[in-house]
C-alpha positions in Angstrom: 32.1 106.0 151.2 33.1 103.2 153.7 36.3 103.0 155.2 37.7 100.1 157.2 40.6 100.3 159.2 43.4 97.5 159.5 46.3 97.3 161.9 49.7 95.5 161.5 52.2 94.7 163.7 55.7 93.4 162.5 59.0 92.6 164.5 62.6 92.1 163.2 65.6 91.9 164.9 69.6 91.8 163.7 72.8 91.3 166.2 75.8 93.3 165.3 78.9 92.4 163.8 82.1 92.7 165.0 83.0 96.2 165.6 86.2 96.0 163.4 83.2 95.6 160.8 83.3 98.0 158.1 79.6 97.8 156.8 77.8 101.0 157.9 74.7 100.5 161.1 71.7 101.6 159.2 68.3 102.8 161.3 65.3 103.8 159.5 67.5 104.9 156.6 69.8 106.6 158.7 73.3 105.7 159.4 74.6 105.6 162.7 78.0 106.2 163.2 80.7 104.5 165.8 78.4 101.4 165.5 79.2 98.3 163.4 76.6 97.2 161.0 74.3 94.6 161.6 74.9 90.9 160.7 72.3 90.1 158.1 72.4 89.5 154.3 71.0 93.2 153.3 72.2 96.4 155.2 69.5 94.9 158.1 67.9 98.0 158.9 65.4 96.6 161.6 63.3 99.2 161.7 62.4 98.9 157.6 62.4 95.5 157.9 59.7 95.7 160.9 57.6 98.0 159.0 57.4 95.6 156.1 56.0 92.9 158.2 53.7 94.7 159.6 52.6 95.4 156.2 52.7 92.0 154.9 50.1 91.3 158.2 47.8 94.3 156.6 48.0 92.7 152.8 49.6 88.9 153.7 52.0 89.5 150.7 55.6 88.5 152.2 57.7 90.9 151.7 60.4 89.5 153.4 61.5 86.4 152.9 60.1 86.4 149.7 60.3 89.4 147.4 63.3 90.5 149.4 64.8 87.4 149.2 64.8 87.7 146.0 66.1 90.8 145.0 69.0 90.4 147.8 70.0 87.2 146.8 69.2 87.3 142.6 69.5 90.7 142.4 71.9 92.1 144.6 70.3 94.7 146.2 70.8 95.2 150.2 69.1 98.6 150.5 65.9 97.5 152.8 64.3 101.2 151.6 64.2 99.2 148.1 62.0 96.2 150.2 60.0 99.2 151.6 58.4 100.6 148.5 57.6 96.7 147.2 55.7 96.5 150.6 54.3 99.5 149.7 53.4 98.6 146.2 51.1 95.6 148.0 48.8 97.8 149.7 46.5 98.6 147.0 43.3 100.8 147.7 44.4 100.8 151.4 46.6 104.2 152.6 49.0 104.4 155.4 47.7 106.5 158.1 50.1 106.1 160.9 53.1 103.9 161.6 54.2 103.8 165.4 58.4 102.5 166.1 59.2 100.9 168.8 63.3 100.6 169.3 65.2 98.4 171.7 68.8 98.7 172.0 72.0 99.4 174.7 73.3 101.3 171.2 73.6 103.2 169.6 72.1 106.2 171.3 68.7 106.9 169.4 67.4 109.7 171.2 69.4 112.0 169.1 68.5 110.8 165.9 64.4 110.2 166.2 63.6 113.4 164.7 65.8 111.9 161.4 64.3 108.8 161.3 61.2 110.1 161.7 61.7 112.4 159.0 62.9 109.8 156.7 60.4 106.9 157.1 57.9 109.7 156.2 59.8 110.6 153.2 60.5 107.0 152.1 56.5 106.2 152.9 55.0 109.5 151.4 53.3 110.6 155.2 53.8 113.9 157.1 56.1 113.3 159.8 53.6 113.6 162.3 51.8 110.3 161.2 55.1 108.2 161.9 55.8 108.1 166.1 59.3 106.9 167.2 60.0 105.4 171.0 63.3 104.2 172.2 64.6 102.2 174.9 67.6 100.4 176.3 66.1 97.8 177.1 68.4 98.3 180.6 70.0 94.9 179.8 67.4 92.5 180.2 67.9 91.0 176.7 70.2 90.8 174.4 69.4 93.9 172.6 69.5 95.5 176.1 72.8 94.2 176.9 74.2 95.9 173.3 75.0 93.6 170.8 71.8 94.0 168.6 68.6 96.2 167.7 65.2 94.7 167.7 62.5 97.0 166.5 58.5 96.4 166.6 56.5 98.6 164.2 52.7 98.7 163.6 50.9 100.0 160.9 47.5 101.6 160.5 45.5 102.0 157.0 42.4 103.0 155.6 40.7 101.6 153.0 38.6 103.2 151.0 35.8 101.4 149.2 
């Protein structure tokens, strides 16, 4: 059996909206409260939306921007764990072995909430929660995201494929 490894990376990024907002700040599935929600057509979790680019740079299916485009904007549906498992569905004889987070962001304070998120991409991805590694920063207002009025998120993902 021969197995070849590819890597992914994927970025996405989503300012908040005003903080009289009432749409919920979804992370990784999990919401965050005392934060507004982020200004984007779906629920813009950035970290989902990271991991499915770096899937489509594993599979070069767009997730985004195509198939979630479409079921946002046809469909109706905003729930970026719903773009996840199409992204997953592209992968074919190639499995997730690791997916590595990286978060930037003045807010909201992640440190408390890694193990969650953690917990929950390997849920929504079918790993053990040790294959999925979370790091945080505030970015110690540098950028944008640093300064507090957005998230970005950088993700890579490993696979095996099995031939």
């Amino acid at each position: 059996m021969t197995q070849r490894t590819r890597t992914g990376i994927g970025q996405d990024s989503h300012r908040f909206l005003p903080s009289d907002s009432s749409k919920p700040c979804i992370i990784a599935g999990i919401i965050f409260e005392g934060v507004p929600g982020f200004n984007a057509n779906s629920d813009g979790d950035v970290v989902f939306h990271a991991i499915c680019n770096a899937i489509t740079s594993v599979t070069g299916v767009m997730i985004l921007g195509d198939i979630a485009d479409d079921l946002c904007l046809k469909d109706g549906i905003t729930d970026s764990e719903v773009y996840l498992f199409e992204a997953l569905k592209t992968l074919g004889n190639q499995k997730i072995s690791h997916v590595a987070i990286s978060l930037e962001g003045k807010k909201p304070k992640f440190k408390q909430r890694i193990h969650d998120m953690r917990a929950n991409i390997a849920r929504v991805m079918d790993l053990n929660i040790t294959q999925v590694g979370i790091t945080a920063t505030s970015g110690e207002g540098l950028t944008d995201f640093g300064c507090g009025d957005g998230v970005q998120c950088f993700a890579i993902v490993t696979t095996q494929e099995i031939t």
